[in-house]
C-alpha positions in Angstrom: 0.0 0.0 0.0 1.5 3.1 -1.0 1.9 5.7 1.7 0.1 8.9 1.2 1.7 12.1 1.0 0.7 15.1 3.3 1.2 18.8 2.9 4.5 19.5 5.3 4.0 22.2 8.3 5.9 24.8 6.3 3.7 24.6 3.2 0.9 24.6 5.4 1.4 27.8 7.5 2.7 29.4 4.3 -0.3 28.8 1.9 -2.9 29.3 5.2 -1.0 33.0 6.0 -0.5 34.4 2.1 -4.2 33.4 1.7 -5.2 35.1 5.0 -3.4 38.4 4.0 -5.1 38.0 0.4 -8.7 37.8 2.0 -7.7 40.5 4.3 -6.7 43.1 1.3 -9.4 41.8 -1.0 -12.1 42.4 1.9 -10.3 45.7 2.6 -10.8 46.9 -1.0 -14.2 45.8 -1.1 -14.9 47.7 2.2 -13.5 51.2 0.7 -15.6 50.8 -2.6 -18.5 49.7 -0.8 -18.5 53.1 1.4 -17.5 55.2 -1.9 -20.5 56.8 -4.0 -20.0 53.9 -6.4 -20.7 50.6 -4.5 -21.0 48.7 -7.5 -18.0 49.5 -8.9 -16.4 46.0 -7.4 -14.9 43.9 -9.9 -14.5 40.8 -8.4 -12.8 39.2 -10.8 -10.3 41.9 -10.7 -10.3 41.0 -7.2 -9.2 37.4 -7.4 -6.5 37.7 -9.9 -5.0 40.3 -7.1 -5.5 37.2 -4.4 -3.8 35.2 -6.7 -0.8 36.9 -7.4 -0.8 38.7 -3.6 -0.5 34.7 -2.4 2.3 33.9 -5.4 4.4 37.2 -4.3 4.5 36.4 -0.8 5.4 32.6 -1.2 8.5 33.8 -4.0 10.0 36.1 -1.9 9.6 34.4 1.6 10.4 30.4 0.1 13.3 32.1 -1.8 14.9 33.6 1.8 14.0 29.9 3.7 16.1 28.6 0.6 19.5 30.8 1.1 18.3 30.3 4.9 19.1 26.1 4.8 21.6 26.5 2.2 23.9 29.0 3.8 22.6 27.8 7.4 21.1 30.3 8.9 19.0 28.3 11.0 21.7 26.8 12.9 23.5 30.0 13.7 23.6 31.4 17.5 21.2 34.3 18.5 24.3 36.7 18.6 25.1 36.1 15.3 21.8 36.5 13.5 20.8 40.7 14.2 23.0 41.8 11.1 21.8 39.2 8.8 18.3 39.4 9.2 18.0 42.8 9.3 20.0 43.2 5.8 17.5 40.1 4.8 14.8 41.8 5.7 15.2 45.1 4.3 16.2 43.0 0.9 13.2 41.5 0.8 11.0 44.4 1.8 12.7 45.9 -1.4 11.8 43.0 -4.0 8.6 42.5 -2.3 7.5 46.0 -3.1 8.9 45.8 -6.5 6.5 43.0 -7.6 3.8 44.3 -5.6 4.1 47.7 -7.1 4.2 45.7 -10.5 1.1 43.9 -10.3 -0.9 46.6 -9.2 0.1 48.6 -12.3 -0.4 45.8 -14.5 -3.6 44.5 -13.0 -5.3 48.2 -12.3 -4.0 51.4 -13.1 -2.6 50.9 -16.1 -6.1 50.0 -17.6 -7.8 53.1 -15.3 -6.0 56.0 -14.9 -2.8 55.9 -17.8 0.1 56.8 -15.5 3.4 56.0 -16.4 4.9 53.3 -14.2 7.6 56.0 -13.0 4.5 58.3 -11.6 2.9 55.5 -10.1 6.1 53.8 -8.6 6.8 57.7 -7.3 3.2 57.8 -5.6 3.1 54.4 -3.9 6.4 53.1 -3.3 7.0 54.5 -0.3 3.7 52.7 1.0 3.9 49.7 -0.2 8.0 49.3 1.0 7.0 49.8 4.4 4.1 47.3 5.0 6.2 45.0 3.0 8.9 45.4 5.0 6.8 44.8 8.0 5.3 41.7 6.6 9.0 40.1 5.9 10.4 41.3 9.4 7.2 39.6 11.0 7.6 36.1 8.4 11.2 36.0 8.9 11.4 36.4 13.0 8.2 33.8 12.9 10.3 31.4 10.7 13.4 31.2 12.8 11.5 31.5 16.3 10.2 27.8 15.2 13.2 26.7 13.9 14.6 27.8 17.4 11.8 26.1 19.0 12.3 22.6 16.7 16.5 22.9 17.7 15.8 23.3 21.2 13.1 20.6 21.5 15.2 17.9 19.6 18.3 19.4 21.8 16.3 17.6 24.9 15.1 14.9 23.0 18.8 14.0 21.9 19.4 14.7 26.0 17.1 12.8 27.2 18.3 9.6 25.3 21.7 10.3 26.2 20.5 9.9 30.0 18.3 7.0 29.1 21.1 5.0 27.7 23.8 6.1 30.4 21.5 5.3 33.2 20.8 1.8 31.4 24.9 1.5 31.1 25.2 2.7 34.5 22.7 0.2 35.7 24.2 -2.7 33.8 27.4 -2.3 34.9 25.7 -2.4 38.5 24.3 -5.5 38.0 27.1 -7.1 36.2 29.2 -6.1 39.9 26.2 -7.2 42.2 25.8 -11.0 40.4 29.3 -12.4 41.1 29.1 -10.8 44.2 25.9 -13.1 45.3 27.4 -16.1 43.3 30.6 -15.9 44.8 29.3 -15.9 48.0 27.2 -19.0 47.5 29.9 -20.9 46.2 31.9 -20.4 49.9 28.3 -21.7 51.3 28.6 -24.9 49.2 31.9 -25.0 50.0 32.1 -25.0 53.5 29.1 -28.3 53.6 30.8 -30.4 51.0 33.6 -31.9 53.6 31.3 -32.5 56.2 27.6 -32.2 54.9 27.7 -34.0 50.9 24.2 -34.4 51.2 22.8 -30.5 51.4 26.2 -29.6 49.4 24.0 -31.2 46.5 20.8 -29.9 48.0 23.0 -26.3 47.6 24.1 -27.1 44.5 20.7 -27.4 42.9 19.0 -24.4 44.7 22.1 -22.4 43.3 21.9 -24.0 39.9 18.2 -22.1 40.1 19.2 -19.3 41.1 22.0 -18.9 38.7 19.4 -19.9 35.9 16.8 -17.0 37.0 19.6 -14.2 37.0 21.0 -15.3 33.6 17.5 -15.6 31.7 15.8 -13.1 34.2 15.7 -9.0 33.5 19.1 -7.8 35.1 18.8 -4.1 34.0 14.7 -3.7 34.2 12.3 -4.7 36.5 10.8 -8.1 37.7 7.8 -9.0 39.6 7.5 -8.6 43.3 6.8 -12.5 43.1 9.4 -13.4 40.8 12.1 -12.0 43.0 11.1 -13.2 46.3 11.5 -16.9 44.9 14.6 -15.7 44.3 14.8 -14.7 48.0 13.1 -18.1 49.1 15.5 -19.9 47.5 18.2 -17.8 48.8 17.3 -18.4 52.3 16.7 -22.0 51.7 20.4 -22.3 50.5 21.6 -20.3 53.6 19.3 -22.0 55.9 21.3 -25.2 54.8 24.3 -24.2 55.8 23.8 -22.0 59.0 20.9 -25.2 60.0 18.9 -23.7 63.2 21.1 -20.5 63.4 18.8 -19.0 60.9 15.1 -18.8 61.2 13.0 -16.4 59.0 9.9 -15.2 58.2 7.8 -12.9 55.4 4.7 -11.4 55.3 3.6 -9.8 51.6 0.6 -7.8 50.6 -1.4 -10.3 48.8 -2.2 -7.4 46.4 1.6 -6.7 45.2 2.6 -9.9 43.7 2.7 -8.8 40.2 4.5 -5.4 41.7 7.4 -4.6 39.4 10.7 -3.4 41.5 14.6 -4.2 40.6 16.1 -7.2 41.0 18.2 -8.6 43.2 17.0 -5.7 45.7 15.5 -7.8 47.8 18.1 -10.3 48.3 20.9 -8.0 48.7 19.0 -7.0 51.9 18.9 -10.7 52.5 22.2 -11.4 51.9 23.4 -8.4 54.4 21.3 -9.4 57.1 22.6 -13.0 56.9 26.5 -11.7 56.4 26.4 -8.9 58.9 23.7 -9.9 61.0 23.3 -14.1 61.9 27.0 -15.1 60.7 28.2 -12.7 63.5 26.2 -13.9 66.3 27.1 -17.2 68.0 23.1 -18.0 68.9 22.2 -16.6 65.3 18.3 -14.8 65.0 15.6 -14.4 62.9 15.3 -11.7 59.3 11.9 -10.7 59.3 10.8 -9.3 55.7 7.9 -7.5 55.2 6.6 -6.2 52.1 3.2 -3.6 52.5 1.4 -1.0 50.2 1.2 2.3 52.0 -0.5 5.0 49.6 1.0 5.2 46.7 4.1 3.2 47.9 5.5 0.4 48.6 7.3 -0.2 51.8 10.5 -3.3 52.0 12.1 -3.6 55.4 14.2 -6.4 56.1 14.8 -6.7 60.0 17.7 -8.8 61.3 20.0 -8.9 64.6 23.2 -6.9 64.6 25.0 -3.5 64.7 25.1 -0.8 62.1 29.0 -0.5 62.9 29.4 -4.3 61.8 28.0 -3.2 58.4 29.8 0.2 58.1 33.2 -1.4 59.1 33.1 -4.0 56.1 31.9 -2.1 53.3 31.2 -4.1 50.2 29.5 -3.5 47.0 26.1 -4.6 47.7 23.9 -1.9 49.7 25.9 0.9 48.0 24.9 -0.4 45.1 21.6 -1.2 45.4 21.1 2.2 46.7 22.6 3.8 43.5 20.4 1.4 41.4 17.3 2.6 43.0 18.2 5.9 42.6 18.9 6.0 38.8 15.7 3.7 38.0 13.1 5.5 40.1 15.4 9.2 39.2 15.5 10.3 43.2 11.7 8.9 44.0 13.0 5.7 45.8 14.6 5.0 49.0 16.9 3.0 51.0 17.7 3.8 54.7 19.4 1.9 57.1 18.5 2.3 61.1 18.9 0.5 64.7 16.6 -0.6 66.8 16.6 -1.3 70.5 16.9 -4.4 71.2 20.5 -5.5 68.8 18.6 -5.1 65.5 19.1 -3.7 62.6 16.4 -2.4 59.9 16.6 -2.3 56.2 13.6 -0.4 54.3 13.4 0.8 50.8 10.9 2.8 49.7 9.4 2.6 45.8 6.5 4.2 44.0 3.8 1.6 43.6 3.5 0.0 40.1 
C-alpha cells in the first residue's frame, strides 16, 4: 500500500497565511468601494486575480529567503550572530517585495484606469507599499526562525534525554554485572564450606544455586521483575543459607497479597537478605531471625528487612552490595525511591526501601 503524502507544516502555514493576508486586502478593497458613492463598482474578478498573485508574491520572496536560509545555514546559527543578517535580509526583501507588488498593481489596475506612467505610479506608492512590505517580511522571517529555534531546542532535549536514558541503562548494567558475582561468589563459599562435612545439602545447595543462577542469567538484570518473581529468588536464597547456618537461621515474610505482580529491581531484595545474613546471623554465636515485610502504603511500597546486629558491623566492612543497590534505586526511580538503614533497641538492625507503587 502506497503511503500517502501530506502537505509538510511549512507549506501549510505558508499557503494558510498568504491566503489570509489575500482575504484580508481583498475584503479591505471591497470595504473602501463599498462606502464610496459607487458601490457597484467591485470587480471581483479583478479582485481574485490580485488574491492570486498577492498569495504567489509572498510565497517567492519568503520560500526564496528559507532557501538561502538552509543552504547557507542560517537556521543553525547562534542568537548573537543573527541581528545583522536578518536585518540586511529583511530590508532585501522588503525591497523585492515591493517591487512585484508595485508591478502587479500597475499591471492589473491602473494601467487599464487612470494611464500613468509606471515611473509616476512607482513615485506615488512606493513608499507605502516598501513599508508594509517590510513589516510583513520582518514579522515572516522572525516567525520562521522562532520555530526553527523552538524545533532545535526541542530535539536538543530529545537527543538529552536519550543520552540519559542509555547512560542510566549502562550505568545500571554495569551495577548488575558487579552485584551477580558478588551473590554467586558468596554461594559458592556456602557450598563449600558443607561439602567436607555435609555432601548431602552440598547437593541440595548445588541445585538451589543452579536455580538461582538460571533466574539471574535468563531473568531481566537491568529492568524490572515482579515482586513474586524476585522473592522466589529470595526463598530460594534463604533456603540455600538455611542449609548451611541449620537452626542458626530462622526467617519469616509477610507480603501484601495485592503486590505480587509489583514490578521493583532485581536482586533488591536479596541483597538486603544477603546483608542481614552476612552482617547480621553469621556474627552472632546464637544466630536470630530476618523478618521481611513487604506492604502497600498509599502510593508506595514499603521493603524492610529486619535482622540482629550492629550498624557499625555493616559500616566497618563495606562491600559493593547496599551501596549499590542504593545507587540502582536511585537511577531507576530518578530520586523517587529510598533506602535507609536504622537500629533498633533491642540489637537489630532495619533495612527499608521505599518505591512508587507500580
Amino acid at each position: 500500500m502506497k503511503q500517502q503524502k501530506t502537505i509538510s507544516l511549512y507549506w501549510r502555514c505558508q499557503l494558510l497565511g498568504w491566503s489570509l493576508a489575500g482575504l484580508f486586502w481583498a475584503f479591505s478593497a471591497w470595504l473602501q468601494v463599498w462606502q464610496s458613492p459607487y458601490p457597484n463598482g467591485y470587480n471581483y474578478w479583478l479582485a481574485l486575480l490580485h488574491f492570486v498573485f498577492d498569495i504567489g508574491i509572498g510565497i517567492a520572496v519568503t520560500h526564496t529567503y528559507h532557501f538561502f536560509a538552509h543552504k547557507w545555514g542560517w537556521v543553525y546559527l547562534k542568537l548573537a550572530k543573527m541581528p545583522v543578517r536578518l536585518i540586511t535580509a529583511v530590508i532585501i526583501m522588503g525591497a523585492v517585495y515591493m517591487l512585484l507588488v508595485i508591478g502587479k498593481l500597475y499591471q492589473l489596475r491602473y494601467f487599464f484606469n487612470n494611464g500613468l506612467s509606471f515611473g509616476e505610479f512607482f513615485s506615488e506608492n512606493y513608499l507605502v507599499v516598501l513599508a508594509s512590505g517590510t513589516r510583513l517580511m520582518a514579522i515572516w522571517v522572525l516567525a520562521f526562525h522562532l520555530y526553527h529555534y523552538a524545533v532545535m531546542e526541542i530535539n536538543t532535549a530529545k537527543a538529552y534525554a536519550r543520552l540519559q536514558i542509555v547512560a542510566r541503562d549502562a550505568q545500571l548494567q554495569q551495577l548488575s554485572s558487579q552485584l551477580n558475582p558478588h551473590f554467586f561468589f558468596n554461594s559458592l563459599n556456602s557450598i563449600k564450606a558443607l561439602i567436607g562435612t555435609q555432601p548431602e545439602k552440598a547437593r541440595r545447595a548445588i541445585d538451589l544455586l543452579s536455580d538461582l543462577l538460571r533466574t539471574s542469567l535468563y531473568g531481566n538484570n537491568t529492568g524490572l521483575i515482579s515482586l513474586a518473581d524476585e522473592m522466589n529468588l529470595v526463598n530460594d536464597y534463604l533456603e540455600l543459607e538455611k542449609i548451611r547456618f541449620e537452626e542458626r537461621l530462622q526467617f519469616g515474610i509477610a507480603i501484601d497479597t495485592d503486590l505480587a505482580n509489583s514490578l521493583i529491581l532485581p536482586l533488591s531484595i536479596q541483597t538486603l537478605a544477603e546483608n542481614a545474613l552476612k552482617h547480621g546471623i553469621a556474627q552472632q554465636k546464637n544466630g536470630g531471625l530476618v523478618n521481611i515485610t513487604i506492604q502497600r502504603q498509599d502510593e508506595e511500597i514499603h521493603i524492610t528487612v529486619e535482622n540482629p546486629g550492629k550498624i557499625a558491623a555493616v559500616e566497618n566492612t563495606g562491600g559493593v552490595g547496599l551501596k549499590n543497590l542504593e545507587e540502582r534505586l536511585q537511577l531507576q526511580y530518578a530520586g523517587k525511591a529510598s533506602f535507609t538503614l536504622g537500629e533498633l533497641p533491642g540489637n537489630t538492625v532495619l533495612a527499608t526501601i521505599i518505591i512508587p507503587a507500580s
